[in-house]
Every structure is written in structure tokens, then in C-alpha cells.
N, C-alpha and C positions, 0 to 999 in steps of 0.2 A: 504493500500500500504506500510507504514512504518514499519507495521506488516510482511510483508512478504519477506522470506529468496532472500538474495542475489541471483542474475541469475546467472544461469550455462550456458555454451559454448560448442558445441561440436562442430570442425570441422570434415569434412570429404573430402575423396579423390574428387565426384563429385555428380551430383544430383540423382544417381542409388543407391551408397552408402547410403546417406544421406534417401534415400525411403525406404531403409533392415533395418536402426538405426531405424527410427522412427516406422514401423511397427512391432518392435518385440517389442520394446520399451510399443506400445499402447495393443499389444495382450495380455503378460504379466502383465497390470495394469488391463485390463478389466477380465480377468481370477483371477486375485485375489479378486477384489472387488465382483466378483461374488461367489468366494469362504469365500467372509466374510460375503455373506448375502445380499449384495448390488446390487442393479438393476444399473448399470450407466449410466448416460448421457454424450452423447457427442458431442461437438460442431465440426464439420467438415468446412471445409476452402476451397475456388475455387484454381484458378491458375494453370499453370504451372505442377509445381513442386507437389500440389494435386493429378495428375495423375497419377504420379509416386510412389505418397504414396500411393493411392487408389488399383491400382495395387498387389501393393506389399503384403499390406494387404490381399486382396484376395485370393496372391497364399498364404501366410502364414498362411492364417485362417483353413483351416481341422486340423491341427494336435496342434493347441492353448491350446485346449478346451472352448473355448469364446463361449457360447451360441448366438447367436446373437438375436435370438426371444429376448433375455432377456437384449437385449441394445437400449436404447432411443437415437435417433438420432436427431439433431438439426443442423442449421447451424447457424455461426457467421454473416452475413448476403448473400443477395437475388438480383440478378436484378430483376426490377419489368419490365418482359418483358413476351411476349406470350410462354403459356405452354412447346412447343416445340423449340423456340431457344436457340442455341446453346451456348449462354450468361449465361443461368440460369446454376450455381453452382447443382444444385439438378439433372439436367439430367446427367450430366460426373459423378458424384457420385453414382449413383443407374446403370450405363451401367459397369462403373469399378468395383462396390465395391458390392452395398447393394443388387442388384438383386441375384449377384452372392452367396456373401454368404447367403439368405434368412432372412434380417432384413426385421422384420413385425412391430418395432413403428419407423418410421418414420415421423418428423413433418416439409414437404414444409413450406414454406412461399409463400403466395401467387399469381396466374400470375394473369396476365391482363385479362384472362376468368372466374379467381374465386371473381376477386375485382373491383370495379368501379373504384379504382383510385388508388396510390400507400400510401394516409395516412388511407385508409380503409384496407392495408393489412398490415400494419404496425401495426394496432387495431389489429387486425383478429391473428397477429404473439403473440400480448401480452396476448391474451385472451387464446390460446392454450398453451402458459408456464404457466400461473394460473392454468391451468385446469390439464396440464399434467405436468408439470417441477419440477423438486426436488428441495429441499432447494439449493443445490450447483451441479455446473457441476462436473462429475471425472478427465475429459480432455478437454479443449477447446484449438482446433490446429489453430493457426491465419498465416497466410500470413503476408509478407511485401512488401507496394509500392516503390518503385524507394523515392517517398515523405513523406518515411517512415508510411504512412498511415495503419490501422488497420481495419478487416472488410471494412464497408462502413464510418470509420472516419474520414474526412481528416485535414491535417493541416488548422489551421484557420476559419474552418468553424465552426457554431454554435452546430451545432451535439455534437463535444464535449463536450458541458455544458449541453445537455439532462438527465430530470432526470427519472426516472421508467426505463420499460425494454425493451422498443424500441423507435426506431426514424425512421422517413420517411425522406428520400434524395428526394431532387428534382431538384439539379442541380450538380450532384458530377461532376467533373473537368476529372473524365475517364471515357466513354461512357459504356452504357447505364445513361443517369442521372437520371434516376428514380430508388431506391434500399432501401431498410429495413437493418436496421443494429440493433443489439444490442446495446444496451449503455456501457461505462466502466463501470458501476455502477451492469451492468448483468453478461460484462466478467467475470469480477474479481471475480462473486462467483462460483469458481473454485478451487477445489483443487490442479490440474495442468494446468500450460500454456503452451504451446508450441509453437512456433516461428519456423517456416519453411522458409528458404532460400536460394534462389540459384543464381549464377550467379552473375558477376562483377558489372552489374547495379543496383543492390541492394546496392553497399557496401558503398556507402555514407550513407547509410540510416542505417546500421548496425552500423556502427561507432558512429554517433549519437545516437543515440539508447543507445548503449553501454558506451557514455563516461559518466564519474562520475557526478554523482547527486552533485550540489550545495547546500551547508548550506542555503539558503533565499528560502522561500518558494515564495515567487514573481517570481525570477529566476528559480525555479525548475516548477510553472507552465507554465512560457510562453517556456520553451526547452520541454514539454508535449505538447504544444500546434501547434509547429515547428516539433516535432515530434510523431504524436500519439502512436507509437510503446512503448513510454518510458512510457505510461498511463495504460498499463494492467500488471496483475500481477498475479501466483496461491498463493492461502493459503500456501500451501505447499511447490512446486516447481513451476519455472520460468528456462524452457530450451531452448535456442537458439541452433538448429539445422542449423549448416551452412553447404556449401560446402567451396572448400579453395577460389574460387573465392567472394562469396559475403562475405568472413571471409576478404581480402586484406586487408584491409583499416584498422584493428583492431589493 
């Protein structure tokens, strides 16, 4: 984390804008790394404002050149709910995005018909990044909660201190409470971050997020732990994608 460059800010006019920045943003890294030789992975994010990015991508994908066959797809975390509700992050993803352009490695997490419980598909997630996951992600796109939360991490709960490359939720504080998340320990090996957000009820949580890191490392953990947003970082870059409302408070 102390390794890695200063976060970058972008605002934009609104959450439509904010979906044309980051998808030409993502088409443009995934077309180079493919043109350097690299297969990339990428972590993909629920929500909102996901839709608009999923979308966007879509219609921007013909004319990229992004192979898609030849991009590994992963999420930052999963509700652990049945196949077909409309909770699971992987349905709105593959109806916007991945059907359309024809990604063929896709890695679910997952549902309550492929797992007995939600710490067997929390296993089940860890065991398919062993198997299939590159040393580092090229992009993992995270959301943020109202509670500044990340993935499935929330403030104060134990999750945070999870070590390896998953953790099973079993009571998160925003329904569904059963969910698989990544650990920081898995975000972070990422060459880029990206921070997607929108809207005025975000902007508490942007602000934290954002305000300056303290010299005490005591103090710099427990405002990561009040804020999980402030715990992820890329190798590289770390881009906070706002719109002007969840940017307010900045």
C-alpha cells in the first residue's frame, strides 16, 4: 500500500458520463495489455452505476479491438443467493456486458445450487483463482457503500483482517447477508484500481476515503477500518471515478 502511487480523481458531469470515462478508459488498457502479450484479468463490481458501465462497454466494445475470448473475468465479490436472483452481480453482468460481447472465461462465484453453504463457495471461489488466476489483476473496478465499504468488506467487521484470497460473509449489515468477497490482500494484487461512484449519498464516504492518510500507523488502521474504501490500492494506479454529486463533499 505505501508502495503504491498517490490516487487520482476524476470528476464528471453525471453517472452516463462517468460510464463513457471508464469504458474507454478499460477498453484501451485491455487492448494494450493484449497487444503486449498479456491475457488480462479483470475484477468486475455490482451496483448501480455497474450498469451503466456494463452498458457502455458493450456498445464501445466492436470497434476497441479487445478480444474478449482472451479476457478472464472475475468479480470483486458475490451474493450467495439462488442462480437466478436478481441480487447476484454475475446475472446484470453477463445480460449487459459479457453475453453480448462473447466472453468465454468467465469465473461465477458460486449460488446456492452449486454450494451447500456460503463458506463452501467461498472455498470453491479460492480454489478456481489457484487454478485459473494470474499473479496480478490488470483492473479490479470496486464500488463504494454509503459506509464506505468495498466488495463485501465492511467497516468493523472481521472480514477485514482475513488472510488468503477469500472470505465468506455471513451476516453483512446490506441484504442479502450471505456473500464471498475477496480479501484486501487479493484486491491489491492489481495493477489498476478503480473506484466507481455516483451520487450525493456516496459523498461522505468519498470524502473519507479521500482525506489524508495520518503519520501513526494505529490511526491510519483504524480510519481503514471506518473506512474500507481507504484499504485497496493498484500497483500502479488508484483512480477514483466520480460524478460531481458523490465528488460534493471533496
Amino acid at each position: 500500500m505505501t508502495d503504491s502511487p498517490a490516487p487520482r480523481v476524476e470528476v464528471h458531469d453525471g453517472p452516463d458520463a462517468l460510464a463513457t470515462a471508464v469504458a474507454g478508459e478499460l477498453l484501451s488498457r485491455l487492448a494494450d495489455a493484449q497487444d503486449a502479450g498479456r491475457e488480462p484479468h479483470v475484477v468486475l463490481t455490482g451496483g448501480t452505476i455497474a450498469v451503466h458501465v456494463h452498458r457502455e462497454i458493450a456498445r464501445l466494445s466492436p470497434d476497441s479491438g479487445v478480444d474478449w475470448t482472451r479476457v478472464v473475468v472475475w468479480w470483486g465479490d458475490e451474493r450467495f443467493v439462488a442462480p437466478g436472483s436478481e441480487d447476484r452481480n454475475a446475472l446484470g453482468a453477463r445480460a449487459d456486458l459479457l453475453d453480448a460481447v462473447g466472453a468465454t472465461q468467465v469465473h461465477e462465484v458460486a449460488s446456492t445450487t452449486d454450494a451447500p453453504d456460503v463458506a463452501a463457495a467461498a472455498a470453491a471461489y479460492d480454489a478456481a483463482l489457484r487454478e485459473h488466476g494470474a499473479d496480478e489483476f490488470e483492473v479490479v473496478m470496486l464500488g463504494v457503500g454509503p459506509d464506505g465499504h468495498v466488495a463485501s468488506l465492511f467497516p468493523g467487521f472481521p472480514q477485514l483482517d482475513a488472510d488468503g484470497i477469500t472470505v465468506a460473509v455471513t451476516d453483512s449489515p446490506k441484504p442479502p447477508p450471505e456473500r464471498v468477497s475477496l480479501t484486501f490482500g487479493r484486491l491489491n494484487r492489481t495493477r489498476a484500481t478503480w473506484l466507481l461512484v455516483s451520487g450525493e449519498g456516496k459523498a461522505d464516504a468519498v470524502a473519507a476515503a479521500l482525506a489524508p492518510e495520518p503519520d501513526d500507523a494505529e490511526a491510519r488502521d483504524a480510519l481503514r477500518r471506518d473506512t474500507p474504501a481507504r484499504g485497496v490500492a493498484g500497483q500502479q494506479e488508484t483512480v477514483w471515478f466520480l460524478d460531481r454529486a458523490s465528488a460534493s463533499h471533496l
